[in-house]
C-alpha positions as CSV (number, residue, x, y, z in Angstrom):
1,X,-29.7,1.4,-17.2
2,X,-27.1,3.4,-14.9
3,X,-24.7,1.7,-12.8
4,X,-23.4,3.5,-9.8
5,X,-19.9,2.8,-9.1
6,X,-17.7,3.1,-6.1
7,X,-14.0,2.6,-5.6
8,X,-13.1,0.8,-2.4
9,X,-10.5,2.0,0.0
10,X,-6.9,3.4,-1.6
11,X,-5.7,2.1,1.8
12,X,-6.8,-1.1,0.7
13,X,-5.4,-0.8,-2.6
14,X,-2.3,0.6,-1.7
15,X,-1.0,-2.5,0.8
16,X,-1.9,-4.5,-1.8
17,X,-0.2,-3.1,-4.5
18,X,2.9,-2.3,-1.8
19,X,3.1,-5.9,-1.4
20,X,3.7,-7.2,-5.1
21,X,5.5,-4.1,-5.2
22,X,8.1,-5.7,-2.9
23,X,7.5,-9.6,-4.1
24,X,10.7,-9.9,-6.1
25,X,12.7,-8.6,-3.6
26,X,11.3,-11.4,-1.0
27,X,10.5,-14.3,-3.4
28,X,14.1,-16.0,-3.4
29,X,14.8,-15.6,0.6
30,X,11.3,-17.0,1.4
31,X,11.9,-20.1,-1.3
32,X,15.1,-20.5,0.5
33,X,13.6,-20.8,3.9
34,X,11.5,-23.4,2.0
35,X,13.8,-25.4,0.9
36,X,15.6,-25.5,4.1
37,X,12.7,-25.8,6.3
38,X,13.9,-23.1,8.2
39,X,12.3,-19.8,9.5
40,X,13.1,-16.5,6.8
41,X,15.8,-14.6,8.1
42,X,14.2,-12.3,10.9
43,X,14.5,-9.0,8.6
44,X,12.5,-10.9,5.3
45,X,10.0,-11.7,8.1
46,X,9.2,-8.5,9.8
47,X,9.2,-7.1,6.3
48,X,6.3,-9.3,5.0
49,X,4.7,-9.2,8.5
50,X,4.2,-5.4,7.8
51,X,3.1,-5.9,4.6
52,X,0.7,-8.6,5.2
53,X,-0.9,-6.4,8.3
54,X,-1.1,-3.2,5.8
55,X,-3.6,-5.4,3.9
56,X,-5.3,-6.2,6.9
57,X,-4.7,-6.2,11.0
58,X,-5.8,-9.3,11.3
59,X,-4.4,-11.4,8.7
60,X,-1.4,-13.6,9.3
61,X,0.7,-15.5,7.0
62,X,3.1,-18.7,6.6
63,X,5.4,-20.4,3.3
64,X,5.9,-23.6,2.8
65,X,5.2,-26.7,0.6
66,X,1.5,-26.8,-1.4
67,X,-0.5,-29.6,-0.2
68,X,-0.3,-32.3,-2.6
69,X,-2.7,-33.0,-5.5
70,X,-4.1,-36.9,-5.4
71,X,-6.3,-38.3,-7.7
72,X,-8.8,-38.8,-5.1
73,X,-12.3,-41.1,-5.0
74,X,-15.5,-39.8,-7.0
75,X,-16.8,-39.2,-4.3
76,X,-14.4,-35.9,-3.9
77,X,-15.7,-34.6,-7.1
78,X,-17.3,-31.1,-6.5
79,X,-20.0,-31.3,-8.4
80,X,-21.8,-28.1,-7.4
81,X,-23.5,-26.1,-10.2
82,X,-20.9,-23.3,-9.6
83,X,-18.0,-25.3,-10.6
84,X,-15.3,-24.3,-13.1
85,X,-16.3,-27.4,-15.8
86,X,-12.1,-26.7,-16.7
87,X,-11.7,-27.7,-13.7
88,X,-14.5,-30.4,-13.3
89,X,-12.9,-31.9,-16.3
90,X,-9.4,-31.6,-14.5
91,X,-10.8,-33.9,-11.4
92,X,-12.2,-36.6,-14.1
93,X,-8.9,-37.0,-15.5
94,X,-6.9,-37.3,-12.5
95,X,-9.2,-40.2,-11.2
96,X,-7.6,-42.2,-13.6
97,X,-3.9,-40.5,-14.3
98,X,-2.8,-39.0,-10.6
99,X,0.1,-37.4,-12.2
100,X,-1.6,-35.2,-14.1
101,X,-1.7,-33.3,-10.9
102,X,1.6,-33.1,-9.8
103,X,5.0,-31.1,-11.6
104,X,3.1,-27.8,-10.5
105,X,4.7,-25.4,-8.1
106,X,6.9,-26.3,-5.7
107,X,6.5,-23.1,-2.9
108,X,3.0,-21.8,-1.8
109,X,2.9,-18.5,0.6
110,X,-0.7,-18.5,2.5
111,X,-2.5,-15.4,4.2
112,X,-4.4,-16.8,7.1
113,X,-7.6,-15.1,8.0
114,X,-8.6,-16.7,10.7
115,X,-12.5,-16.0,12.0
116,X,-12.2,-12.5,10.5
117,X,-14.5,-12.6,7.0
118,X,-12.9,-8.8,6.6
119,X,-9.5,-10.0,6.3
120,X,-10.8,-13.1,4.3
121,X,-12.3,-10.3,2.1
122,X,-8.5,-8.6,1.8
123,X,-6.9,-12.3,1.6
124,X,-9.1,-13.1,-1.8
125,X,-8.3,-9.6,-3.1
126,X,-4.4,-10.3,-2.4
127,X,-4.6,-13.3,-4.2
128,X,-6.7,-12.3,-7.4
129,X,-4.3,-9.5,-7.9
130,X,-1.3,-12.1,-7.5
131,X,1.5,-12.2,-10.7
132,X,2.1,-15.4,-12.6
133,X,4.8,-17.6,-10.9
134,X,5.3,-21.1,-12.3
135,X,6.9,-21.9,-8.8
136,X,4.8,-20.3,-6.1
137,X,1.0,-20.9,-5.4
138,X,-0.7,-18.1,-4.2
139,X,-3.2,-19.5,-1.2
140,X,-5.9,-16.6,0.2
141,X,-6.8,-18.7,3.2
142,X,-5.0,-22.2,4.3
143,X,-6.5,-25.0,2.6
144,X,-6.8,-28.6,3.9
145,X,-4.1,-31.0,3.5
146,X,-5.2,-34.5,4.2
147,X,-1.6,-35.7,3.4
148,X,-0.1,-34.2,6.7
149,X,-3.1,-36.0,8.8
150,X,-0.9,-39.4,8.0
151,X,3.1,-37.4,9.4
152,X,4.8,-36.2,12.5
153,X,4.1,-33.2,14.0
154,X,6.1,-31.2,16.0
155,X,4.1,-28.9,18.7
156,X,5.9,-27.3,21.3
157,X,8.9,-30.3,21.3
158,X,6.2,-33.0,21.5
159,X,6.4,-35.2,18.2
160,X,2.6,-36.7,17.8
161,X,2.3,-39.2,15.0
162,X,-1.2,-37.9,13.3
163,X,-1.7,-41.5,12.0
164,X,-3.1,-42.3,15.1
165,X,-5.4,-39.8,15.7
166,X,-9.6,-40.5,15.9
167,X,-12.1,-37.9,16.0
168,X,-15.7,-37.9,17.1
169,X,-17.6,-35.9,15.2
170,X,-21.4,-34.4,16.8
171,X,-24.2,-32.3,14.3
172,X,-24.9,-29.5,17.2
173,X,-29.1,-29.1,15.5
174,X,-29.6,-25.9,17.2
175,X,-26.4,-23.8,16.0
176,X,-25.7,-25.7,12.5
177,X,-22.7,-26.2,13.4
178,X,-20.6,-29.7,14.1
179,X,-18.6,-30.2,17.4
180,X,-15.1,-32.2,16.8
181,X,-13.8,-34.3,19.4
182,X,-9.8,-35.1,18.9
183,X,-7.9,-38.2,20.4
184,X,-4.1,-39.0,20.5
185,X,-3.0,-42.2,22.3
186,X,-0.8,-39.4,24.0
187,X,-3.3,-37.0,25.1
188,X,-2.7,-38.2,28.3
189,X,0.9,-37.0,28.4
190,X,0.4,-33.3,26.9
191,X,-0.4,-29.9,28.8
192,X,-3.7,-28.7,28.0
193,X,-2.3,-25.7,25.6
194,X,-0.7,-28.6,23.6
195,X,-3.8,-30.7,23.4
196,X,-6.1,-27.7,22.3
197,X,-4.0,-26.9,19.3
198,X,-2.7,-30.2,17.8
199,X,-6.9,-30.4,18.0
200,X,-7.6,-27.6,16.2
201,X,-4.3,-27.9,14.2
202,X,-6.0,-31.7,12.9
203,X,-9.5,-30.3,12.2
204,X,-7.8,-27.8,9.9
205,X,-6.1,-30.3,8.0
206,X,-8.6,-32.2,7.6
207,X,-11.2,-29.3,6.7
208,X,-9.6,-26.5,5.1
209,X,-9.6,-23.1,7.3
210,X,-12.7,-21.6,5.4
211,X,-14.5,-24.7,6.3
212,X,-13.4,-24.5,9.6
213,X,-15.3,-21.4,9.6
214,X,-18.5,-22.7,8.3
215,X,-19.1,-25.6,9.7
216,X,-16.9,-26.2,13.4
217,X,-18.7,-25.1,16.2
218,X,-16.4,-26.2,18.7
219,X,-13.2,-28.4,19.0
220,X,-12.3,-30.7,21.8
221,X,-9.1,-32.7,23.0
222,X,-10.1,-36.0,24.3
223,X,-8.8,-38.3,26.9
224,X,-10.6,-41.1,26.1
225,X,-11.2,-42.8,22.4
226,X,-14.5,-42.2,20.8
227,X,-17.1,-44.6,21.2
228,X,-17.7,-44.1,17.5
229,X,-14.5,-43.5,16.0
230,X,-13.8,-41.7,12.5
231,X,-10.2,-40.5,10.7
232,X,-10.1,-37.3,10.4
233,X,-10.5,-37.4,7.0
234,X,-13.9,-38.1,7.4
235,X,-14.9,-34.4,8.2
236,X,-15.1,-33.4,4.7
237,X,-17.8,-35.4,4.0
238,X,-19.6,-34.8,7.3
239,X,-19.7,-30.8,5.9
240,X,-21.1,-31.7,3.2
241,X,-24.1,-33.5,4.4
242,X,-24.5,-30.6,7.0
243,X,-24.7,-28.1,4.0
244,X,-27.1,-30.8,2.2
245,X,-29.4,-31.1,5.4
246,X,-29.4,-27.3,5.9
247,X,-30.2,-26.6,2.3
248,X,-31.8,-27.4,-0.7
249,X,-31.0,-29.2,-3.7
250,X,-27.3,-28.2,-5.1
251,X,-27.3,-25.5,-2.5
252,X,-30.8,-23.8,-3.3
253,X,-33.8,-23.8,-1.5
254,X,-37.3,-23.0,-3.5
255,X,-40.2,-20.9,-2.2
256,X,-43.7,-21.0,-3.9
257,X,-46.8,-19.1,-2.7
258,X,-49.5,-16.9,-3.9
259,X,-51.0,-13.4,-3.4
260,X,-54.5,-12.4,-3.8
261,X,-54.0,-10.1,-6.3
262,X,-50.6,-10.2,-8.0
263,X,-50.7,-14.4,-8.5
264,X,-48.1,-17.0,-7.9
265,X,-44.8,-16.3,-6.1
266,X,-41.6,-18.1,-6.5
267,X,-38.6,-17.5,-5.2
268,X,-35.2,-18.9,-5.4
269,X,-32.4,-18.9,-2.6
270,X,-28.9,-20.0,-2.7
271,X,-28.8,-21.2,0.8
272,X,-26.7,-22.1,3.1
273,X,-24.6,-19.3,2.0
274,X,-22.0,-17.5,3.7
275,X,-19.3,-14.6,3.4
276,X,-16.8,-17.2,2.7
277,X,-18.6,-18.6,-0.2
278,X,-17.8,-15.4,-2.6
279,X,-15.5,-13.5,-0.9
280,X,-14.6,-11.2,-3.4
281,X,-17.9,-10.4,-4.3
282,X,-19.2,-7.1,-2.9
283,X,-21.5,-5.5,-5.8
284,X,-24.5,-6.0,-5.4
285,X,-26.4,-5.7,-8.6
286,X,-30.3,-6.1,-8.9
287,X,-32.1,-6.8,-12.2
288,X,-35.8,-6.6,-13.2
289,X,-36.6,-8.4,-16.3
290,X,-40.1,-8.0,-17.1
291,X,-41.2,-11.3,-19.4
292,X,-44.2,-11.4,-22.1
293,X,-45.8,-14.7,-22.6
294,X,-47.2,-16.1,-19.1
295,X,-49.9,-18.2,-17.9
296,X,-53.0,-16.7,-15.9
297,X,-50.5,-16.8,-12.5
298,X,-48.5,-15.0,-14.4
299,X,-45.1,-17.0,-14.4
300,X,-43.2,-17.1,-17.7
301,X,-44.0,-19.7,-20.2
302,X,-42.9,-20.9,-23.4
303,X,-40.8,-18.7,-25.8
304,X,-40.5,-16.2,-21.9
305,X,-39.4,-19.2,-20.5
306,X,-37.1,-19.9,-22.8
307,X,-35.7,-16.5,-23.7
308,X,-34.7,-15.8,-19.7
309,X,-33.1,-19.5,-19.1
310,X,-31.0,-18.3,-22.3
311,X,-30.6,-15.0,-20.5
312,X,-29.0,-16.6,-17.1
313,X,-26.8,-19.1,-18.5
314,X,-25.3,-16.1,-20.6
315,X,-25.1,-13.4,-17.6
316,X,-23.5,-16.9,-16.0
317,X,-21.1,-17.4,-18.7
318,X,-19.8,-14.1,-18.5
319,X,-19.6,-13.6,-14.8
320,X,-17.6,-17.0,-14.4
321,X,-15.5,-16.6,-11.2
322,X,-16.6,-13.1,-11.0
323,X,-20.1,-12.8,-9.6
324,X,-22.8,-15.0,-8.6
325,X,-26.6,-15.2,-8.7
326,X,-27.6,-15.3,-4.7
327,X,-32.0,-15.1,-5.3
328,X,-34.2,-14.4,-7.5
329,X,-38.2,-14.0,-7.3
330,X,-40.5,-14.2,-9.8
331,X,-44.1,-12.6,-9.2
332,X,-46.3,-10.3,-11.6
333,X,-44.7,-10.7,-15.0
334,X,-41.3,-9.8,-14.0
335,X,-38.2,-11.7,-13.0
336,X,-35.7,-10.3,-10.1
337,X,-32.3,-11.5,-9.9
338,X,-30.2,-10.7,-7.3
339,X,-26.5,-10.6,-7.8
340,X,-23.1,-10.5,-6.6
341,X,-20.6,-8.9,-8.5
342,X,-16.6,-8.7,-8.0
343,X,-16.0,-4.6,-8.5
344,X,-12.5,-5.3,-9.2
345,X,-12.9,-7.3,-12.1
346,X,-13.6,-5.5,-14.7
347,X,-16.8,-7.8,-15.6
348,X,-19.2,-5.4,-14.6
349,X,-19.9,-3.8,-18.5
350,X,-20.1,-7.1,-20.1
351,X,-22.7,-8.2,-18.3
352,X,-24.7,-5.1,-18.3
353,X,-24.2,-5.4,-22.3
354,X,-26.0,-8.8,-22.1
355,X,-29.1,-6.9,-20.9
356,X,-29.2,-3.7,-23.3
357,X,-31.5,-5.9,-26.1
358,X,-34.0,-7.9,-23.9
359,X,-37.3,-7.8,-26.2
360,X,-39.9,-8.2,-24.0
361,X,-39.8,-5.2,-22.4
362,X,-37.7,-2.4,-20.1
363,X,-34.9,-3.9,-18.1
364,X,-34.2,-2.2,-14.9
365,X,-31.2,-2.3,-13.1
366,X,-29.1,-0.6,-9.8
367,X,-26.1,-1.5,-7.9
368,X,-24.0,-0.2,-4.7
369,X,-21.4,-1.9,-3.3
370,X,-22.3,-3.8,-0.3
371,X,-19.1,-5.9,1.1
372,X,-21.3,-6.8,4.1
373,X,-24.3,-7.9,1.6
374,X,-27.0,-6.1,3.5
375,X,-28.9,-6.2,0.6
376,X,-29.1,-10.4,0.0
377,X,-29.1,-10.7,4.5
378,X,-32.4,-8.2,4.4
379,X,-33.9,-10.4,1.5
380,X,-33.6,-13.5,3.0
381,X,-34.3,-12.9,6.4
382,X,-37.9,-12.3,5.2
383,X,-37.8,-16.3,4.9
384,X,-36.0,-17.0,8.2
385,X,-38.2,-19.6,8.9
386,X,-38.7,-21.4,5.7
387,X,-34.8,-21.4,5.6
388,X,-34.6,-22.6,8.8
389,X,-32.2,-19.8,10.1
């Protein structure tokens, strides 16, 4: 098996180094302007500006308090098969002890992406490569803070009590995406610039910005109360039945079909996916296991069966946080496994080690890195309409 590696861009490499390069010099005036709640002095903020924007044009960036940590209903649990089970078990045991979630750091500096999944690429890659700090928290994209929904806020000299704010909340079929409406008893009262952003300010509370992302289609200030009025924190849960309605069960959709000649087809597909699922990952690796024992379709069974489940939860163990399965497709007596591998982590040999000994036969493999994951887009689109997409 040969791998074909690429580095990505020193540019890259170098802003991000530059800025933990220049961390201790920043760390105490930025904890101070914390602390305070007061702006950095103007020269600590031009200098991270600069550094932030080396990284990438379009990233932005903000200090300030983490959002706190609440034991939460079950219903919050993320039980998706790609969760940490550390941090499954984590969740479980704040449900009954809260404060087992708190005492952490007290400071969190954010990069804020936006739209731009390039500069949410950079924002993951600045925060992987971040040093330990007991008091700061790291955050690659603003998350959502459901704790600020019930303050004050401050926009432009208005103060707007977010306790009393009401959304309507619309499933747009066609575009997959949901439109927020917004009301404040004072709407009324506020220029049109104010209204738009304490809308869009409450949605990404409330959602989280890469959520915001994958799920908001539009956002809306409203004059009048909803007829059907939801909190805000309400939109969470709304996502989630969007990305349970677009896909399949725990985020995969499943394909069977048959060919004349070559005998059954089935094909796995994480779906709905997007670039803000896996940001860092951007190697794409494919692997051909060919499999033995098989049936007169020719899909693995018994002992084949069993031999490549104990093959994936393996290549899962070792990937962890670092790659991801996206498809595979099983046809002819071989399996193909599409995957999605973080370059920079150093995983890469490990899991090609986990495929030197497969018994049944010749394992193939090839990689190239593909931030834009052309490879997986082409795949899938040859099931647009099974997907729905």
């Amino acid at each position: 098996m040969a791998l074909f590696r690429r580095r990505r861009s020193a540019d890259s490499t170098t802003a991000v180094t530059a800025f933990w390069d220049a961390w201790p010099e920043v760390r105490e005036p930025l904890a101070n302007a914390v602390e305070s709640g007061q702006p950095a002095p103007a020269e600590v903020a031009d200098r991270v500006t600069g550094l932030v924007k080396g990284i990438h044009p379009d990233l932005d960036w903000e200090v300030g308090r983490p959002p706190e940590q609440k034991g939460g209903d079950i219903e919050d649990l993320d039980l998706s098969p790609d969760v940490d089970p550390s941090a499954l078990l984590e969740q479980l045991a704040a449900l009954d002890d809260p404060s087992r979630l708190t005492g952490g750091p007290t400071h969190a500096i954010t990069l804020r992406p936006g739209a731009s999944d390039d500069a949410r690429i950079m924002s993951e890659r600045w925060a992987r490569s971040a040093p330990s700090d007991d008091q700061w928290v790291f955050q690659p994209v603003r998350p959502a803070d459901h704790e600020k929904l019930t303050s004050v806020l401050t926009w432009d000299d208005h103060e707007l009590d977010l306790s009393h704010v009401s959304v309507s909340l619309r499933v747009n079929q066609s575009t997959g995406k949901i439109e927020v409406g917004v009301y404040h008893p004072d709407n009324m009262f506020l220029p049109d610039d104010v209204r738009r952003g304490v809308a869009e300010h409450v949605t990404l509370l409330a959602l989280g910005e890469d959520d915001v992302v994958r799920w908001i289609g539009e956002t809306m200030s409203l004059d009048e109360p909803p007829l059907d009025p939801l909190p805000p924190t309400s939109m969470p849960s709304v996502a989630r039945q969007m990305a349970d309605l677009l896909g399949g069960a725990n985020g995969w959709v499943t394909l069977e079909g048959a060919h004349p000649l070559f005998g059954a087809v089935r094909i796995l597909v994480r779906h709905p996916l997007t670039r803000r699922d896996f940001p860092a990952l951007s190697l794409y690796v494919q692997v051909v296991v060919p499999f033995a024992t098989m049936d007169a379709e020719k899909r693995p069974i018994e002992a084949s069966e069993a031999a490549l489940g104990d093959l994936e939860a393996r290549l899962e163990g070792v990937l962890g946080r670092n790659g991801a399965l996206f498809a595979q497709k099983t046809e002819r007596g071989e399996r193909h496994y599409h995957y999605y591998l973080d370059p920079e982590s150093g995983v890469l040999p490990e899991f090609e080690a986990q495929l030197v000994d497969w018994p049944e036969g010749k394992v193939k493999l090839r990689s190239e890195l593909d931030p834009d994951w052309s490879w997986f887009n082409a795949f899938r689109r040859q099931y647009r309409r099974e997907l729905g997409s």
